[in-house]
C-alpha positions as CSV (number, residue, x, y, z in Angstrom):
1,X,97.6,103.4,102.5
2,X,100.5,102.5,100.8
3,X,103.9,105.2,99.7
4,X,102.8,106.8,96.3
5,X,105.0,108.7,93.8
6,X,104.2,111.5,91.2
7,X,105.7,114.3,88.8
8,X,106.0,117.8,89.3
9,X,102.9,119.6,87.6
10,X,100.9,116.0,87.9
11,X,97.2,116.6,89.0
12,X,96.5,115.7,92.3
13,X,94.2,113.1,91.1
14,X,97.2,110.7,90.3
15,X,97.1,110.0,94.1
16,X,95.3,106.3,94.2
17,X,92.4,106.2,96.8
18,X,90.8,103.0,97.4
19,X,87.5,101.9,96.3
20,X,85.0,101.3,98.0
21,X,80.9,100.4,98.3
22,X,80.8,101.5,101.9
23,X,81.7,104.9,101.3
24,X,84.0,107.3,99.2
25,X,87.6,108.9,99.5
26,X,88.8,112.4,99.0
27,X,91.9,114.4,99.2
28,X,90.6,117.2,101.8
29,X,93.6,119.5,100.1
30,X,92.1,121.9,97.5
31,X,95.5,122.5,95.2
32,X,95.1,121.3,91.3
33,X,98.6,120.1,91.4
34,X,100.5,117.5,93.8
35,X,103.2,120.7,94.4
36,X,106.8,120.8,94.4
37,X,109.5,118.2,93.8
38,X,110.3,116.2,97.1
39,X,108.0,114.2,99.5
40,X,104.5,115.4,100.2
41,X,101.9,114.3,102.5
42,X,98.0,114.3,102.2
43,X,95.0,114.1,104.0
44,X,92.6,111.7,102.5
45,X,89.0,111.6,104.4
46,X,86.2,108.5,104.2
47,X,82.9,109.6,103.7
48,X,80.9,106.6,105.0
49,X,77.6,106.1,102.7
50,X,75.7,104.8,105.5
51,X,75.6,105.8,109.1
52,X,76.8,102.2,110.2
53,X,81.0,103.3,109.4
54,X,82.7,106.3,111.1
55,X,84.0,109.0,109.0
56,X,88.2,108.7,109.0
57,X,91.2,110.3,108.1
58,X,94.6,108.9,107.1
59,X,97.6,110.6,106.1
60,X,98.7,110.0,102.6
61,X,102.5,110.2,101.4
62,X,103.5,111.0,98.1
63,X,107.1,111.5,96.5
64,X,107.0,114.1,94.2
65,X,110.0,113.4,91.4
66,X,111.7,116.3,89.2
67,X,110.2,116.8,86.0
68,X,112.2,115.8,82.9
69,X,113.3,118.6,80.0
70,X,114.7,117.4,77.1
71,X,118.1,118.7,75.9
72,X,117.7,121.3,73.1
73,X,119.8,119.9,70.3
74,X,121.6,122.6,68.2
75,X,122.2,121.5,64.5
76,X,125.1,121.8,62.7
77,X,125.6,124.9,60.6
78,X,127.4,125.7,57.3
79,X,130.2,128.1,57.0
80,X,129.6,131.5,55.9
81,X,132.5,133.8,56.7
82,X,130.0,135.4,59.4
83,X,129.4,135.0,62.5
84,X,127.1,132.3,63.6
85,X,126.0,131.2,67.0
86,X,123.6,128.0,68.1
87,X,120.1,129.9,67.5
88,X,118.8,128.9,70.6
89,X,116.9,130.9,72.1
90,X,115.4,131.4,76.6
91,X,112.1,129.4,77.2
92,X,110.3,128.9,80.4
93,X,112.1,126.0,81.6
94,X,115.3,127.3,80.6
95,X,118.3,130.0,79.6
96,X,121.0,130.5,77.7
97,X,123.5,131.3,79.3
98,X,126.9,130.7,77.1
99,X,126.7,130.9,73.2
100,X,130.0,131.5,72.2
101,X,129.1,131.3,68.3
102,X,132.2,131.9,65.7
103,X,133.6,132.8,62.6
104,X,136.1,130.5,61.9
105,X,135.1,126.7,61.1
106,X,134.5,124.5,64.4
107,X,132.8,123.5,67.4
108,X,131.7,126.1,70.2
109,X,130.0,126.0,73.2
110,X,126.8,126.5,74.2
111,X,125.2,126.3,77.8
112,X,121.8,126.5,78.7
113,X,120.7,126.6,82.4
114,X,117.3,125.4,83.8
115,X,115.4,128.2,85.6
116,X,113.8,125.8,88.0
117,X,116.2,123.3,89.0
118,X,114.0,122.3,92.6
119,X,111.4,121.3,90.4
120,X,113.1,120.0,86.6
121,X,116.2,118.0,85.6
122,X,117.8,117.6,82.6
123,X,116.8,114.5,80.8
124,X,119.7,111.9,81.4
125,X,121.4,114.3,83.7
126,X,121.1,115.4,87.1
127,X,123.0,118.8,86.8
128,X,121.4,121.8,86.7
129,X,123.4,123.2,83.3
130,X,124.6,121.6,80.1
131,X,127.0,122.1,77.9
């Protein structure tokens, strides 16, 4: 069986088994998921439909690639006279981790950091903060 390639978080079932009328193929792994980011190897069994083929096993390898986040975008704010900061805010995939804000009128930093950089990128970046 041929190299095969998947996202993190993908079902399993994106794994291509051939077809065939002599019998079926399975993943013998149980998990929902094809796992973590990086390469991966699978069991895939024949189940003959007729007692004239052998059952057989082959190993399967799959590269599992980072899954994309978008960058948040901040939008521009008007001045006020208080302070005001970029509004965003922690989610699952990532953090805030600088948000300088201000008073005066400019541009400030912001950084957020992704919280599971093994398994997610930043889209159109490979580093695991942006700014």
């Amino acid at each position: 069986m041929t190299a095969q390639s998947a996202t993190y978080g993908d079902s399993i079932s994106v794994i291509t088994l051939p077809v065939s009328e002599d019998g079926t193929w399975t993943i013998k792994e149980s998990s929902a998921t094809v796992g973590a980011a990086g390469t991966r190897t699978y069991t895939a069994l024949f189940t003959p439909a007729t007692e004239n083929y052998n059952s057989r096993e082959v190993t399967i390898t799959v590269t599992v690639a980072k899954k994309t986040v978008a960058v948040p975008i901040v939008s521009n704010k008007t001045y006020t006279g208080t302070n005001l900061n970029s509004g965003l805010t922690d989610t699952e995939l990532y953090t805030v981790t600088l948000d300088e804000g201000g008073i005066a009128e400019g541009n400030y930093s912001v950084t957020v950091t992704l919280t599971d950089p093994d398994n997610y990128a930043w889209q159109g970046s490979g580093d695991e903060s942006v700014t």
